[in-house]
C-alpha positions in Angstrom: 26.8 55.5 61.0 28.5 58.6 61.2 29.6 60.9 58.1 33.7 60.1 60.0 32.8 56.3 60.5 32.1 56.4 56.6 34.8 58.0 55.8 37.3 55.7 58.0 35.7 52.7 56.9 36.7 53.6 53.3 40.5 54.3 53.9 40.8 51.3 55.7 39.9 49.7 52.5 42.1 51.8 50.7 45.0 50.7 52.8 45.0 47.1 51.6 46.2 46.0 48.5 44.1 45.1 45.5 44.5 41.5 44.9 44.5 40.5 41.1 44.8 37.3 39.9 45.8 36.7 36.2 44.5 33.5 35.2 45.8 32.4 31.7 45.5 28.9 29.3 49.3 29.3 28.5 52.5 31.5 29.4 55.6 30.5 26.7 57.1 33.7 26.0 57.2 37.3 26.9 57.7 37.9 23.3 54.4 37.2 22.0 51.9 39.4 21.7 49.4 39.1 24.4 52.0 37.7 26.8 53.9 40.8 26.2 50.9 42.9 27.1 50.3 41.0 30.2 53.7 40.7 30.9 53.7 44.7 31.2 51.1 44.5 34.0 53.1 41.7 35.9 56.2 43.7 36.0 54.4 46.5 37.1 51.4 46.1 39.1 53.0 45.0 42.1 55.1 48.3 42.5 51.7 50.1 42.2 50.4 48.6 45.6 48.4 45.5 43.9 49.1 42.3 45.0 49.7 39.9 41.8 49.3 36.1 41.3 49.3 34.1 37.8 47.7 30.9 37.6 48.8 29.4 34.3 46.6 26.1 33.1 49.1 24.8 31.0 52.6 24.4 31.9 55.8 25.4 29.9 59.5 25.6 29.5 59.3 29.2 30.1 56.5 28.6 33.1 59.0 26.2 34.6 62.6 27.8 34.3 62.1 31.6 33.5 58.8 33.3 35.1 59.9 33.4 38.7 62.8 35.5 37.4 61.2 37.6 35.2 58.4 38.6 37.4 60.0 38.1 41.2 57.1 40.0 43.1 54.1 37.9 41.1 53.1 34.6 42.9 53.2 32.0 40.2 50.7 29.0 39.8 50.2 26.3 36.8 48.1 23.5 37.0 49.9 21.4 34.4 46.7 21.2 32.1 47.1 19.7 28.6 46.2 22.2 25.2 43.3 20.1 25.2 41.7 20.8 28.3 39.2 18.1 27.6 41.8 15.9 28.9 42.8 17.7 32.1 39.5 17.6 33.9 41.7 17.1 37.0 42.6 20.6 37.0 39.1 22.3 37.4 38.7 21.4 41.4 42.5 22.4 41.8 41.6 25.6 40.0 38.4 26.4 42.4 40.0 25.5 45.3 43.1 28.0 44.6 40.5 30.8 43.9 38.4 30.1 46.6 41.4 29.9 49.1 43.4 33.0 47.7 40.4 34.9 47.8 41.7 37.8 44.7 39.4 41.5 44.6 39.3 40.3 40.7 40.3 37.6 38.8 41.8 38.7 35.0 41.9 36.2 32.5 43.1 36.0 29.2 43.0 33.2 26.1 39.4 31.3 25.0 39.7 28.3 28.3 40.1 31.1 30.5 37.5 33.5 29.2 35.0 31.1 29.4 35.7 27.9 32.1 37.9 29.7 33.6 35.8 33.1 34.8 32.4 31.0 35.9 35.1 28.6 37.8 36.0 32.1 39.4 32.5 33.3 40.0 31.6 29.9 41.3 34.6 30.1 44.0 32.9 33.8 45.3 35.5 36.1 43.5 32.9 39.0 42.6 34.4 40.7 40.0 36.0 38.9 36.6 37.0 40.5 33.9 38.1 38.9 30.9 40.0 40.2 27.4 39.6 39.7 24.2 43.1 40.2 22.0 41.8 39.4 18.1 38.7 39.0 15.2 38.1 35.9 16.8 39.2 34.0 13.6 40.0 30.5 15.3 37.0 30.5 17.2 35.4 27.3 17.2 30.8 27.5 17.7 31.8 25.8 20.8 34.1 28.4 21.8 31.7 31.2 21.1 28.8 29.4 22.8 31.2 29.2 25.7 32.0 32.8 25.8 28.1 33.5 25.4 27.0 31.5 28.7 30.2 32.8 30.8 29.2 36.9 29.5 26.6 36.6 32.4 29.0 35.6 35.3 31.2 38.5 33.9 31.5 42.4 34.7 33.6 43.7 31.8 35.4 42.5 29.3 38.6 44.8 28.1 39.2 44.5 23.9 42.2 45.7 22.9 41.2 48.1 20.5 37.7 49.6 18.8 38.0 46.8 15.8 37.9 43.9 18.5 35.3 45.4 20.7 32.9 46.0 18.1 33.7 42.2 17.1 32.9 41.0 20.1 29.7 42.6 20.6 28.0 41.3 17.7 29.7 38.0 17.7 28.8 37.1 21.4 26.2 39.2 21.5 27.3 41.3 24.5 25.9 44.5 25.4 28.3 47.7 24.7 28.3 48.8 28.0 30.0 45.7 29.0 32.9 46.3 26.8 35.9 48.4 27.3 38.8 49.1 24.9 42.3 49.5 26.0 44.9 49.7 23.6 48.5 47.9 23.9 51.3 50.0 25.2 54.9 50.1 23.9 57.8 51.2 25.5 58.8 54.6 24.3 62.9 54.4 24.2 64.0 57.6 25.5 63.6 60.9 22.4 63.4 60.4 19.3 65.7 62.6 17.2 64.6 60.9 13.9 66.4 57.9 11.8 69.6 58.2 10.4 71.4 57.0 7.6 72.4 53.5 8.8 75.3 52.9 6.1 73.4 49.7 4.5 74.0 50.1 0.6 70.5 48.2 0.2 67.0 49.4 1.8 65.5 46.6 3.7 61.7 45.6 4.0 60.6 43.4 7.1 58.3 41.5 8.8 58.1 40.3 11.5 55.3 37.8 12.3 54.9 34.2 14.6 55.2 31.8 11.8 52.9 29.1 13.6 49.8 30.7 12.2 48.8 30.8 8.4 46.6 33.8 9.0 49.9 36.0 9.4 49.8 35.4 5.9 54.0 35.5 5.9 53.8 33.1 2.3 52.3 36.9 0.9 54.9 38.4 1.9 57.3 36.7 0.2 55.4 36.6 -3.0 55.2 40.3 -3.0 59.2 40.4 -2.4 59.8 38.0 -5.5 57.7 40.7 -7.1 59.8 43.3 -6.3 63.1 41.4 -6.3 62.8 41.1 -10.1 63.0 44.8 -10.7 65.1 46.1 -7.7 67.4 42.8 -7.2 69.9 45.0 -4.3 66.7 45.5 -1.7 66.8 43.2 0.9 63.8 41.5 2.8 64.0 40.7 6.5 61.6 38.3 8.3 62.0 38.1 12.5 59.9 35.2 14.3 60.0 31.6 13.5 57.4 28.7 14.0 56.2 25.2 12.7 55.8 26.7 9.1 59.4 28.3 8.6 60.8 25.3 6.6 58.0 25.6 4.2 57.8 29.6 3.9 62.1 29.1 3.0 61.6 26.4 0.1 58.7 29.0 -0.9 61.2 32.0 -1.2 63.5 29.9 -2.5 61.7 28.5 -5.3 60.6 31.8 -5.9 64.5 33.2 -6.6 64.9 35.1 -3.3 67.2 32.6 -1.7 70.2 35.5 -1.7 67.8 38.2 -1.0 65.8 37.2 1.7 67.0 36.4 5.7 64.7 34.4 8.3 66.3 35.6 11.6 64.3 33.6 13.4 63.0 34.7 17.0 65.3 37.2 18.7 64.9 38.5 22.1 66.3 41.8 20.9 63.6 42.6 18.3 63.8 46.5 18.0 67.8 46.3 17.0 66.7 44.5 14.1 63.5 46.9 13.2 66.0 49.7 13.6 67.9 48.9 10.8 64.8 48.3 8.5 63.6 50.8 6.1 60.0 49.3 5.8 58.0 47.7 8.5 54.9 45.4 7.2 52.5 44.0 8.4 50.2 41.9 5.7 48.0 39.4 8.1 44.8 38.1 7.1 43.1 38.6 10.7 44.6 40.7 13.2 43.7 42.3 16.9 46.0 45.5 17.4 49.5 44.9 16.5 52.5 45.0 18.6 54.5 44.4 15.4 53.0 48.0 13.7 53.7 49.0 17.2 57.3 48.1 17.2 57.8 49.8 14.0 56.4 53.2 14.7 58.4 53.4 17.6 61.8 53.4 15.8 59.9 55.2 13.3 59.5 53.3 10.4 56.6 53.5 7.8 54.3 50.9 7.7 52.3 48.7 5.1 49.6 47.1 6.9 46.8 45.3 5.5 43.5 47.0 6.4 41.9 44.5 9.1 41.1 44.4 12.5 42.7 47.0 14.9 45.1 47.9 11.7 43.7 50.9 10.7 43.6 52.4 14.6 47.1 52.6 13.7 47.7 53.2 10.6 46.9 56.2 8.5 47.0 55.7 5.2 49.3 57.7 3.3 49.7 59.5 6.7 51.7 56.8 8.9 52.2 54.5 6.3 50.0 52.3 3.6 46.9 50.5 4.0 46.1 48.0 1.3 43.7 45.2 1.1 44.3 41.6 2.8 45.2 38.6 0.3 46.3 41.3 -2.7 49.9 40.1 -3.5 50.0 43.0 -6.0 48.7 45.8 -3.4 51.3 44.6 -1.4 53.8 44.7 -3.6 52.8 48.0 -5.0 52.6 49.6 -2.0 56.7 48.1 -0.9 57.6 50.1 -4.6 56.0 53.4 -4.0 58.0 53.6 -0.5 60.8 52.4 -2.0 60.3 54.4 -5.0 60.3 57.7 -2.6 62.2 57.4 -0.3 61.5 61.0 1.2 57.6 60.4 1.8 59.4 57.0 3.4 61.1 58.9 5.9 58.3 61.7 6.0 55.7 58.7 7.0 58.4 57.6 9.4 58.5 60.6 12.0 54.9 60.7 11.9 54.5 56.9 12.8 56.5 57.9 15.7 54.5 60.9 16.7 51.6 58.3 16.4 53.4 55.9 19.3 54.0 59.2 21.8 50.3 60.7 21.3 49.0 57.9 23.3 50.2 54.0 23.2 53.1 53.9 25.9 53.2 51.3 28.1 52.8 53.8 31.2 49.6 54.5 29.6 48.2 51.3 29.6 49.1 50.2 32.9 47.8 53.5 34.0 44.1 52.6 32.4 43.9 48.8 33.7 45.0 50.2 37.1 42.1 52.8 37.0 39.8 50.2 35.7 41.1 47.5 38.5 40.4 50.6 41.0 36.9 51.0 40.1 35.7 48.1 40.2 37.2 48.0 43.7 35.1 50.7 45.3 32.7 49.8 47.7 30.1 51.3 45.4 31.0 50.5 41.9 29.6 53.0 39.2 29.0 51.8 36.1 32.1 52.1 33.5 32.0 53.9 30.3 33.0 51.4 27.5 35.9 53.7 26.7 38.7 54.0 29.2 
């Protein structure tokens, strides 16, 4: 073949559209933290020249009323699976048959069901190239799960962490080689220039969280212990918590009991989360377990300094005594010492503040990570793939 014939054949494949197809155990919410992150590429993508689909195996209220209007150029798919998937063996020839037909360049997925089942149903229906994601420490990982994620490695070309603490994770705990690993980090986006915080007019400073209160491991109970702490000595400062979840009513009769009733608000989940940050003085962020936060994310952004416990992807993010505090996970009184020395100083508050913000702009925007999974999609599409650097 000719040097032009090469060449021809190769911008004819260039002319089509990548076909991704997002395959995921659940979609609720564009507010959660992974679903946010997707929800980025789904908004996205398709205005880059990829063609989307999402193939949810659970369904949902949101799945069933809201995702066609949130995302009007993605096709949309569930398969009406139950949490247990043990139960909804049904789905797993509807699932090949979908891939098999709809024939996608590469087939995403997200969540443990789809990591594992669902990436060697993809390889088994001829897609040849699946990457899948890993989004935490892996702390409500069952042996099963991780033998799972061991077997389907081998059916896999890359799998994308989203940050260093998560890939290094993964590697030892599914023994993956590095190579095979790539780390790109959650995007936020960057509301137009930042000009620094002003005085809002509150007459009391205001320490938040905010946190899905469905999972014990966000450790929100801490939280509010270290705010009784501090409540005793500075009774005007008020403490803010944004996200709700199975375990609200028992983290209220906790603050409660603990004399914070007055002091303390649960806001519950709002769609409008960055008004609330805004008017925070304290962003926190005192999980047990924790991937890379959109939370810290959130609060750098509007430029608020951060107390963050020092696991997983946390300290990617946060400096300490830079960007914020880092103190130990499960320490009620780091926690709450770290709360009175910002509110203590209320200058090295606001100092930490504009350099959180700096943090955001030097390289976690949304553009930027759409930008990376679109070069990593891009590669793997070549005719002749090269091998990727575990650092995109």
């Amino acid at each position: 073949m000719s040097t032009d014939n090469k060449q021809s054949t190769t911008d004819i494949g260039r002319q089509h559209p990548i076909k991704i197809t997002y395959l995921v155990d659940f979609f609720r919410t564009v507010h959660a933290g992974t679903e946010k992150q997707l929800g980025h590429l789904l908004t996205q993508l398709p205005g880059l020249g990829f063609e989307v689909q999402l193939i949810s195996l659970q369904d949902s209220p949101f799945i069933k009323s809201e995702v066609r209007y949130t995302f009007p150029n993605v096709s949309i798919m569930s398969l009406g699976a139950e949490s247990d998937i043990s139960r909804s063996l049904r789905i797993i020839p509807k699932l090949f048959r979908e891939l098999r037909a709809s024939t996608p360049d590469i087939v995403h997925t997200f969540f443990p069901t789809s990591n594992s089942l669902g990436a060697i149903l993809a390889r088994a229906a001829g897609v040849k190239t699946v990457i899948t994601s890993r989004r935490d420490m892996g702390f409500n990982l069952t042996w099963r799960d991780v033998a799972a994620l061991r077997f389907a490695n081998f059916f896999v070309a890359c799998i994308v962490a989203n940050c260093e603490a998560v890939c290094q994770k993964t590697i030892i705990l599914e023994h993956v080689p590095a190579q095979k690993v790539c780390v790109i980090y959650n995007g936020i986006n960057l509301n137009g220039s930042y000009k620094g915080r002003s005085a809002t007019g509150k007459k009391s400073p205001v320490v938040g969280i905010v946190a899905n209160l469905n999972r014990p491991v966000k450790r929100v109970d801490l939280f509010i212990k270290a705010a009784a702490k501090i409540h005793r000595r500075f009774p005007d400062v008020a403490f803010w918590i944004l996200g709700d979840g199975e375990l609200r009513e028992e983290l209220e009769k906790e603050a409660t009991d603990l004399g914070l009733k007055s002091s303390i608000v649960f806001w519950g989940r709002q769609t409008d989360v960055r008004s609330y940050i805004s008017q925070m003085d304290i962003g926190v962020i005192c999980s047990d377990s924790e991937g890379f936060s959109n939370a810290i994310m959130e609060y750098m952004e509007v430029g608020l300094p951060v107390i963050a416990t020092s696991s997983g992807g946390n300290p990617e993010l946060v400096r300490d005594g830079e960007n914020g505090l880092l103190v130990p996970p499960d320490s009620e009184a780091s926690l709450s010492k770290a709360m009175l020395a910002l509110l203590l100083d209320p200058t090295l508050a606001r100092e930490m503040g504009i350099v959180s913000r700096k943090t955001i702009e030097s390289g976690f925007s949304v553009a930027g990570m759409v930008e990376k999974t679109r070069g990593l999609y891009a590669r793997y599409s070549e005719p002749h793939k090269k091998s990727l650097p575990n650092r995109i």
